[in-house]
LUMBA-675483 format. One record per atom (N, C-alpha, C, O): residue number from 1; residue in one letter; chain; atom name; x, y, z. Coordinates in Angstrom, 1 decimal, decimal comma. Layout:
  resi  resn  chain  name       x       y       z
   NUM     A      A    CA       X       Y       Z
...
This chain:
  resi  resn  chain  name       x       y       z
     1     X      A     N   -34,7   -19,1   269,5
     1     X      A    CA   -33,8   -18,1   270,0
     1     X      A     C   -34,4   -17,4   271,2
     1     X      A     O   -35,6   -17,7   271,4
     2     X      A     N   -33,9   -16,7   271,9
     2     X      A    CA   -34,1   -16,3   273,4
     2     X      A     C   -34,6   -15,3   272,8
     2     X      A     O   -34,4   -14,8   271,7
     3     X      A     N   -35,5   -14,7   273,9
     3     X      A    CA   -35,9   -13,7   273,4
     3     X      A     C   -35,6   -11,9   274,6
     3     X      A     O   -36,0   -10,8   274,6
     4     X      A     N   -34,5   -12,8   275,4
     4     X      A    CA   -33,3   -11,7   276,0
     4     X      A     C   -32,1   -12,6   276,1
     4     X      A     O   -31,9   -13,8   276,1
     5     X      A     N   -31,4   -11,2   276,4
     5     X      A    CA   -29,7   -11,6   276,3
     5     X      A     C   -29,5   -12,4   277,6
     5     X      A     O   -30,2   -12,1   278,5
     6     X      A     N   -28,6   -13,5   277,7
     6     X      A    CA   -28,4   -13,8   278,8
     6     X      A     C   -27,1   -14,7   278,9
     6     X      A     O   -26,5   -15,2   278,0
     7     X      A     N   -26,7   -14,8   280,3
     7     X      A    CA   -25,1   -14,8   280,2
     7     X      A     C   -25,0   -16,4   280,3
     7     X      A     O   -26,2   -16,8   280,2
     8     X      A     N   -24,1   -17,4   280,3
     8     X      A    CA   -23,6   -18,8   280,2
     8     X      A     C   -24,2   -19,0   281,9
     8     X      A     O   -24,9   -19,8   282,3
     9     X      A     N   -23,3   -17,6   283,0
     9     X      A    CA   -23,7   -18,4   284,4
     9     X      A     C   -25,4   -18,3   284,2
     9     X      A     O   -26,0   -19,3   284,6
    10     X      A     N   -26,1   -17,4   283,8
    10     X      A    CA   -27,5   -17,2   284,1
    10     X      A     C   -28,6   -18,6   283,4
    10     X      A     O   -29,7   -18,9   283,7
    11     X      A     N   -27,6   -19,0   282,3
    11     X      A    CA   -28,5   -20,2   281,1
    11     X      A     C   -27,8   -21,3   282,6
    11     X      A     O   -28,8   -22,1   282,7
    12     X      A     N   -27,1   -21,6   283,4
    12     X      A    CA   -26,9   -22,5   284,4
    12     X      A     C   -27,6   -22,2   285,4
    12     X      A     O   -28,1   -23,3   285,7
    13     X      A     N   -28,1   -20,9   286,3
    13     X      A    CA   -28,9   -21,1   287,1
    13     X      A     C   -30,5   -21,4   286,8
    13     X      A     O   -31,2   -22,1   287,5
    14     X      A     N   -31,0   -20,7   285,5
    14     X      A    CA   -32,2   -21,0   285,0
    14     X      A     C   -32,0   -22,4   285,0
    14     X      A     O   -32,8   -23,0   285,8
    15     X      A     N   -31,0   -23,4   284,3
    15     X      A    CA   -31,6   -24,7   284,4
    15     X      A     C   -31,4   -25,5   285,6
    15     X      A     O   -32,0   -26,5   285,7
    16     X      A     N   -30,6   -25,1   286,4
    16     X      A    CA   -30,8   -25,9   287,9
    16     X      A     C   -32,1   -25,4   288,5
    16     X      A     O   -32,8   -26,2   289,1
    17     X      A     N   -32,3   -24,6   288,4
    17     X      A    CA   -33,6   -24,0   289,1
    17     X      A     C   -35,1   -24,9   288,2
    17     X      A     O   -36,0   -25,5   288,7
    18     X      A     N   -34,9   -24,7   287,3
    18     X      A    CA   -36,3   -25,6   286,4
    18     X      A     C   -36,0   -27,3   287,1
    18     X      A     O   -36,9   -28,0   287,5
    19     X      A     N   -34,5   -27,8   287,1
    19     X      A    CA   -34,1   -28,8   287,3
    19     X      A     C   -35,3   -29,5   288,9
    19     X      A     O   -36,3   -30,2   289,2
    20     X      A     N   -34,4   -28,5   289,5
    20     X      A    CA   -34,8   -28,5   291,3
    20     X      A     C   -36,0   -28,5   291,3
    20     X      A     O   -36,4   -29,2   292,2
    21     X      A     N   -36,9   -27,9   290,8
    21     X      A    CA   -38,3   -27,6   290,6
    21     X      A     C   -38,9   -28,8   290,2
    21     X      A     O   -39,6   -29,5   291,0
    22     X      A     N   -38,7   -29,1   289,0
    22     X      A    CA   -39,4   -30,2   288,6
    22     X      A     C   -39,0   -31,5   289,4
    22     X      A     O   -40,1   -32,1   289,7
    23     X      A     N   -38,2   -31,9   289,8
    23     X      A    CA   -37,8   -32,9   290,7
    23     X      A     C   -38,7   -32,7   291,8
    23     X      A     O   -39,7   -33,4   291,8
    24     X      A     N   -38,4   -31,7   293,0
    24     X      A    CA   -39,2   -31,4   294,0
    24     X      A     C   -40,6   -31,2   294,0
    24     X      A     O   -41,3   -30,8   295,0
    25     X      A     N   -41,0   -31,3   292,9
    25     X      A    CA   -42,3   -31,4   292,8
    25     X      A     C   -42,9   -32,8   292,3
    25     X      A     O   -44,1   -33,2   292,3
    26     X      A     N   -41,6   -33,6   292,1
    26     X      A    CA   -42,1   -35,6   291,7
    26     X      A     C   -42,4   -35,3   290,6
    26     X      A     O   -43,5   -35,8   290,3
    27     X      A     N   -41,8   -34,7   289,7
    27     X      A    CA   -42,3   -34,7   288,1
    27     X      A     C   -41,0   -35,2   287,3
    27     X      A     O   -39,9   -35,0   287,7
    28     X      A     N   -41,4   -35,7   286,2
    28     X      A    CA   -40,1   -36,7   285,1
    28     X      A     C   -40,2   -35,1   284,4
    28     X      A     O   -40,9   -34,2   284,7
    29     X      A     N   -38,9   -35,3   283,4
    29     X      A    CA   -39,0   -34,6   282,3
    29     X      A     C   -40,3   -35,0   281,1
    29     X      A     O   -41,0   -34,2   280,5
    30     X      A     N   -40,3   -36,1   280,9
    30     X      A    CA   -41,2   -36,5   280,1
    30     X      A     C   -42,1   -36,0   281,0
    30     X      A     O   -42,6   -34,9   280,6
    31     X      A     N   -42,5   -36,3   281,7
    31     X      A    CA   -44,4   -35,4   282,1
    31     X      A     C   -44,0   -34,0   282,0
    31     X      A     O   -44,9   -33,6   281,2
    32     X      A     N   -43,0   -32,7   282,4
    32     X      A    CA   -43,1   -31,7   282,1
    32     X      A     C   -43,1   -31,3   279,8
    32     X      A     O   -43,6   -30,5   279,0
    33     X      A     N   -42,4   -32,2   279,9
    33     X      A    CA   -42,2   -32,1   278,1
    33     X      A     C   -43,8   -32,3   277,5
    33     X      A     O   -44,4   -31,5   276,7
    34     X      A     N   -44,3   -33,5   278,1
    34     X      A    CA   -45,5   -33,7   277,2
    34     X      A     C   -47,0   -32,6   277,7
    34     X      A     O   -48,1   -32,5   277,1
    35     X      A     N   -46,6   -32,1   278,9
    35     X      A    CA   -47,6   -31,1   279,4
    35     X      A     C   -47,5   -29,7   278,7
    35     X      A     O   -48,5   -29,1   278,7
    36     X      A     N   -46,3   -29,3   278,2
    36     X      A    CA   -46,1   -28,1   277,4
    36     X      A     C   -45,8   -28,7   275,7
    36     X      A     O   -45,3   -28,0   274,8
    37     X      A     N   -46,3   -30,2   275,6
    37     X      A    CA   -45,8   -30,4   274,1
    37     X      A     C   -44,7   -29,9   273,6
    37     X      A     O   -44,6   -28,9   272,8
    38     X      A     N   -43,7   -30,8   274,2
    38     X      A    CA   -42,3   -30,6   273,5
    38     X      A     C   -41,9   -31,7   273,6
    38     X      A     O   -42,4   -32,5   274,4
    39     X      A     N   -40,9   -32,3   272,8
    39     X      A    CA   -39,9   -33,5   273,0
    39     X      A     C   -38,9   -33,1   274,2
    39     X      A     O   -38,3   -32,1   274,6
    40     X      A     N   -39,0   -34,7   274,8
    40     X      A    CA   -38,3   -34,4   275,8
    40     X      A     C   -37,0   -34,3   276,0
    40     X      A     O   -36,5   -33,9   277,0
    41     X      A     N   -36,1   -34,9   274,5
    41     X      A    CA   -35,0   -34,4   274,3
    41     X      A     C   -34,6   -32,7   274,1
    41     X      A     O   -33,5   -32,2   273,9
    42     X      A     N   -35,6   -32,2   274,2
    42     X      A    CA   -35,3   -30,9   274,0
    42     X      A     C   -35,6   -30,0   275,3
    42     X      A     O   -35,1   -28,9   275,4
    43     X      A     N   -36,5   -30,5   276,3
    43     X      A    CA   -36,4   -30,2   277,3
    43     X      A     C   -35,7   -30,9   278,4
    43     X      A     O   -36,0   -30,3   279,4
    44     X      A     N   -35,0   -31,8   278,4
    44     X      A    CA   -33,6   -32,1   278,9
    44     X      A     C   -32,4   -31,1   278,0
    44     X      A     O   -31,4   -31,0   278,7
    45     X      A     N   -32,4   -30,5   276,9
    45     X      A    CA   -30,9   -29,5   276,8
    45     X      A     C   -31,6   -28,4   277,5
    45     X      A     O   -30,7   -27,7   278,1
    46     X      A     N   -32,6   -28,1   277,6
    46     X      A    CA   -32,5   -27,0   278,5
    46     X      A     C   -32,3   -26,9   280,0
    46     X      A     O   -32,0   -25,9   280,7
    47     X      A     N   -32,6   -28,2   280,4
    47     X      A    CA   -32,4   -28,2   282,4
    47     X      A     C   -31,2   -28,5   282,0
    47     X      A     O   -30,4   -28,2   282,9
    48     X      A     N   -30,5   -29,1   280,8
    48     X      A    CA   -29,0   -29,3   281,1
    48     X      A     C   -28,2   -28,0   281,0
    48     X      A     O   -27,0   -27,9   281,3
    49     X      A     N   -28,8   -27,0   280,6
    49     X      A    CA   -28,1   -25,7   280,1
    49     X      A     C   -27,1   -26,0   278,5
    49     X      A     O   -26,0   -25,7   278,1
    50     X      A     N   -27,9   -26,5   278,0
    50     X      A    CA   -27,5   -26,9   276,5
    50     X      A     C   -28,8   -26,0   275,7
    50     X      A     O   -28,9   -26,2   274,5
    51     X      A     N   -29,3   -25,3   276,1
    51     X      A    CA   -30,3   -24,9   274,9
    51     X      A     C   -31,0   -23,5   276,0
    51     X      A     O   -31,1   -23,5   277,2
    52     X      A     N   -31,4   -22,7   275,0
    52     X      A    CA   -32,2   -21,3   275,7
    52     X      A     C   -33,7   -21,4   275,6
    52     X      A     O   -34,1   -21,5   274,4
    53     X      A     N   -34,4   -21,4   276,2
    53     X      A    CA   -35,6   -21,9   276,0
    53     X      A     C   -36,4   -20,6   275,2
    53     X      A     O   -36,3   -19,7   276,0
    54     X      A     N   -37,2   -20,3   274,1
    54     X      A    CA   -37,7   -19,2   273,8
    54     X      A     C   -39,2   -18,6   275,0
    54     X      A     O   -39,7   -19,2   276,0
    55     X      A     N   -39,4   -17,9   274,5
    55     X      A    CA   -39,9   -16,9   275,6
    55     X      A     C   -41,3   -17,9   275,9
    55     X      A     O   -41,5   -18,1   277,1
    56     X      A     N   -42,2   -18,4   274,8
    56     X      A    CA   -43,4   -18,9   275,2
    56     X      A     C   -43,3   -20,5   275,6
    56     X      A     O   -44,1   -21,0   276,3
    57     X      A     N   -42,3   -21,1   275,2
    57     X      A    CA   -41,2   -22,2   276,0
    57     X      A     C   -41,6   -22,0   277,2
    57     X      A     O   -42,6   -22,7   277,6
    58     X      A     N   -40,9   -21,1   278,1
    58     X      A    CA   -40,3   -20,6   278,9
    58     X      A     C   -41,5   -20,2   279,8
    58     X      A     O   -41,4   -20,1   281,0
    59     X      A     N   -42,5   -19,9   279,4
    59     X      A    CA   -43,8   -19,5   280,1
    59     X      A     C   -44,5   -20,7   280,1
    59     X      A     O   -45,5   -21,0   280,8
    60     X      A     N   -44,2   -21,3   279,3
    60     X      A    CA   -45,1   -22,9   279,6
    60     X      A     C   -44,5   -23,8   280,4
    60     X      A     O   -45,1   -24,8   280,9
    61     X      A     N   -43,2   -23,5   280,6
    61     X      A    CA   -42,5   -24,6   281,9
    61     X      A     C   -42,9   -24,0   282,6
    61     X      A     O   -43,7   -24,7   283,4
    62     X      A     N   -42,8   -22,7   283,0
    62     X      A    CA   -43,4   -21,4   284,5
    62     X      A     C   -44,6   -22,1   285,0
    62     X      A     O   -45,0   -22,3   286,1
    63     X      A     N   -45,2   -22,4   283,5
    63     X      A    CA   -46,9   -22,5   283,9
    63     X      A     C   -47,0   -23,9   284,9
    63     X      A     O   -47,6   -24,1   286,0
    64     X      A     N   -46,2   -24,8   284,1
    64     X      A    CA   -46,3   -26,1   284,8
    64     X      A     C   -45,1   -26,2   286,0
    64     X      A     O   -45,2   -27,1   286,8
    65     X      A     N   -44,5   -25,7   286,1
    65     X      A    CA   -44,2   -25,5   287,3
    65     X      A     C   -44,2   -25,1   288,4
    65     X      A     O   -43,5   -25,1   289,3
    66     X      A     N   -45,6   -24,5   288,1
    66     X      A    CA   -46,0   -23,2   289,1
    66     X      A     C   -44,4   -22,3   289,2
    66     X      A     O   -44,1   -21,9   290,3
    67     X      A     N   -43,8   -22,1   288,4
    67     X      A    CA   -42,9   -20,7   289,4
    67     X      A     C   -43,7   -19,5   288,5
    67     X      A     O   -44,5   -19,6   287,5
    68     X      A     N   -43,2   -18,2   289,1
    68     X      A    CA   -43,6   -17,2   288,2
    68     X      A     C   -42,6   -16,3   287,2
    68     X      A     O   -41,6   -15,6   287,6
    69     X      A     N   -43,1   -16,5   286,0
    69     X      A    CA   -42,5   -16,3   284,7
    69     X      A     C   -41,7   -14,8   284,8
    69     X      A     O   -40,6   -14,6   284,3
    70     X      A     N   -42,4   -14,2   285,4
    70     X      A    CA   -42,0   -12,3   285,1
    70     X      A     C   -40,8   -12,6   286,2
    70     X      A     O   -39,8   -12,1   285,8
    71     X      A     N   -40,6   -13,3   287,6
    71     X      A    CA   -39,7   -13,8   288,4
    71     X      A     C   -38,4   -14,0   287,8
    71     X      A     O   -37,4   -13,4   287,8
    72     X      A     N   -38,9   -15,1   287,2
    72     X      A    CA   -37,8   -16,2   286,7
    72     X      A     C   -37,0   -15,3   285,5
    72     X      A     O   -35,8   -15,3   285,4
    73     X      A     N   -37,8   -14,5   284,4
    73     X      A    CA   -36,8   -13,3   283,8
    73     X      A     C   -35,9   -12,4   284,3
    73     X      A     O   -34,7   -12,2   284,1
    74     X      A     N   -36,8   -11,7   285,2
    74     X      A    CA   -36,1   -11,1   286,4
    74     X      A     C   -34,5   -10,9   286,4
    74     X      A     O   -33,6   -10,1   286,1
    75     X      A     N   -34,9   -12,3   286,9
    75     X      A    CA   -33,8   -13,0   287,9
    75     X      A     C   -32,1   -12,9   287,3
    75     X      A     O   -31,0   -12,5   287,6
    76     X      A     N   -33,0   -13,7   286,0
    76     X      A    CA   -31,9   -13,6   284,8
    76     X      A     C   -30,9   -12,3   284,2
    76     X      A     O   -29,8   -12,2   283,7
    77     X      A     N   -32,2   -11,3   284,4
    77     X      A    CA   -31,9   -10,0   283,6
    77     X      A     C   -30,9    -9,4   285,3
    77     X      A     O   -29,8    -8,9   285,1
    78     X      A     N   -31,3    -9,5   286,4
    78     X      A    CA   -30,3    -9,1   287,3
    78     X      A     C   -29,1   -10,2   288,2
    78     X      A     O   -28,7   -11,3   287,8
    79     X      A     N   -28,7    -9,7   289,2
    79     X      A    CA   -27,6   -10,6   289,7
    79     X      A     C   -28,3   -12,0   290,9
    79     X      A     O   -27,7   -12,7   291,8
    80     X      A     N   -29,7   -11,9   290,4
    80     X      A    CA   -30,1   -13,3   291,5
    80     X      A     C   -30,6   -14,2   290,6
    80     X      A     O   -30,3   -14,1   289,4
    81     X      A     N   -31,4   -15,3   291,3
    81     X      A    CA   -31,8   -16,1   291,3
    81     X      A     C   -33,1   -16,7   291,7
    81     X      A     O   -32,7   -17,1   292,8
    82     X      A     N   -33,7   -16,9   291,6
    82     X      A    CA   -35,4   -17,0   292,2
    82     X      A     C   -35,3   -18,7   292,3
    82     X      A     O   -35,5   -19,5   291,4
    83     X      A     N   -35,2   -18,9   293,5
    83     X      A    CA   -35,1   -20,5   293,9
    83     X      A     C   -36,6   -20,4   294,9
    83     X      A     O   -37,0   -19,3   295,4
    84     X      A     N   -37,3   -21,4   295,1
    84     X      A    CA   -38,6   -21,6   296,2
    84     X      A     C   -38,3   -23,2   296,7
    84     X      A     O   -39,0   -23,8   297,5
């Protein structure tokens, strides 16, 4: 479960944005999944916007992503988006 409210368009920008990220950085989902120990079917519903990622989820994709976590909530909780 999420651990904030968030809207259908916002669970879509969060996962294009993890999407775009991980790509542009030359990473599979399987290397982001097994770097935060998750199945990678479960971290494909979330770049698909099929699933809400819970909060320490959510800070371990950050982590491996390099984006920044308190950003990327942000983003969600107001009307942008935090793309790099």
């Amino acid at each position: 479960m999420s651990a904030f409210p968030i809207s259908t368009l916002k669970i879509s920008q969060l996962a294009r944005l993890l999407r775009e990220t991980r790509t542009n950085a030359g990473l599979t989902q399987q290397q982001v999944a097994d770097a935060i120990d998750l199945r990678v079917l479960i971290y494909g519903r979330i770049e698909r916007a099929g699933m809400i990622p819970a909060e320490h989820t959510l800070r371990s994709i950050c982590a491996v992503l390099t984006l920044d976590y308190e950003a990327v909530v942000a983003s969600m909780r107001d009307d942008e988006c935090v793309m790099h």
